[in-house]
C-alpha positions, -999 to +999 in steps of 0.1 A: +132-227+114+125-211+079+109-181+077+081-174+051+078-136+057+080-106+028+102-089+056+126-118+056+135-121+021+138-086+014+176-073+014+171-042+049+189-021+062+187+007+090+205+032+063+184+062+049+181+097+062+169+101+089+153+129+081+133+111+055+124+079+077+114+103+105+092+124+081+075+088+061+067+078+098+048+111+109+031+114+080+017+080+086+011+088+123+010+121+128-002+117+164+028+095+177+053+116+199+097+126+190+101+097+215+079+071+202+086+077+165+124+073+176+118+041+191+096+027+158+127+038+136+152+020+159+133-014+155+124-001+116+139-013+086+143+003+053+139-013+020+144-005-014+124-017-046+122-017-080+100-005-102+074-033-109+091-047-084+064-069-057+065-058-021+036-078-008+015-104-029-025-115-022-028-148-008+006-151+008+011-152+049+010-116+065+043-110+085+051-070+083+037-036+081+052-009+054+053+025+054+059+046+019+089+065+024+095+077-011+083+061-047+047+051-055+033+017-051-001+004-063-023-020-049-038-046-072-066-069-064-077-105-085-111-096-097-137-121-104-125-131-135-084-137-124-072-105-133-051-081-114-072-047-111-056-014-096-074-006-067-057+023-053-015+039-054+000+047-027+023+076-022+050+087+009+031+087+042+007+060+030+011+023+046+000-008+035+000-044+051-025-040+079-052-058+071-032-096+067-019-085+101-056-075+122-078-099+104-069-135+091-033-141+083-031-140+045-024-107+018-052-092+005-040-076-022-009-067-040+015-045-038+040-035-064+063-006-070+052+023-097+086+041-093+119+037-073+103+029-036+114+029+000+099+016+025+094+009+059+095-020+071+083-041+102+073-071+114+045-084+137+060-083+165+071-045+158+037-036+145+021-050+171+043-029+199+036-002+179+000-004+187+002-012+223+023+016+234+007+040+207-032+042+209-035+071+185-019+050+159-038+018+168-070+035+165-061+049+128-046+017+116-077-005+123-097+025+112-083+024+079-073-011+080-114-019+080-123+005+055-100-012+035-109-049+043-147-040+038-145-029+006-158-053-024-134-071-047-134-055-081-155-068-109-144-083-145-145-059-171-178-070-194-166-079-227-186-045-242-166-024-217-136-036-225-138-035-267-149+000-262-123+026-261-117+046-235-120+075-251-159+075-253-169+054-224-191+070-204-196+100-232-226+109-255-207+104-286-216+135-295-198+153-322-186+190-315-195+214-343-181+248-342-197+276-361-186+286-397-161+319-399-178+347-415 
């Protein structure tokens, strides 16, 4: 049977420090116990990108859960016009991949790596564990996981926005004058 998972094609491994993994997964849970964040890294992998480098990409089946070990990632979004538009970056302690997982199977949203990134990975069947025997974590995953999903997708850029420098958008324009030196 062929898998069609992000966690699948990606090269894992269970190397790393500990110390790191450990940290990347309290930060993300800070409510889980030693014991239960020993037993998530046991079943964890961690993987390595690139940067530019996609982890996840919108419209593709959800199969896994990351958490940002090290690195910065940012998430892009199609906007209304079929253009990728930067919705948020992520940073270590942050996870991503929720949403395909609670809601309807498919990615909403891209991922990509801003800098060298590891990662935590897991698949459903881990995440979903993870969630059963960890309550605290549950709750805070589909707490952020539906602050996420309810968010609106971004909007094109309006063809005045966009010709207009960045510089002044949003400014008066207004020249600064300084008073002549006596």
């Amino acid at each position: 049977m062929k898998q069609n998972t992000e966690v699948a094609k990606r090269k894992s491994t269970n190397q790393g420090s500990p110390g790191s993994l450990r940290k990347g997964v309290a930060e993300a849970f800070p409510r889980l116990s030693g014991d239960q964040v020993a037993a998530l890294l046991k079943q964890a992998k961690l993987e390595t990108y690139t940067t530019g480098e996609t982890v996840i990409r919108e419209g593709t089946y959800a199969n896994g859960f990351f958490v940002v070990v090290s690195g910065q990632a940012e998430v892009l979004q199609f906007d209304d016009a079929n253009k990728y538009r930067r919705i948020r970056r992520l940073d270590p302690g942050d996870f991503f991949g929720e949403i395909g997982l609670l809601t309807p199977p498919r990615r909403t949203a891209t991922v990509r790596a801003r800098t060298r990134l590891e990662v935590i990975a897991l698949r459903n069947d881990q995440f979903f564990a993870l969630l059963h025997h960890a309550p605290e974590a549950a709750e805070a995953t589909k707490r952020v996981g539906a602050k996420r999903a309810s968010r609106p997708r971004p909007k094109a850029k309006s063809a005045a926005t966009a010709a207009t420098p960045k510089a002044t958008r949003g400014s008066t324009n207004r020249r600064r004058t300084s008073k002549p030196k006596a």
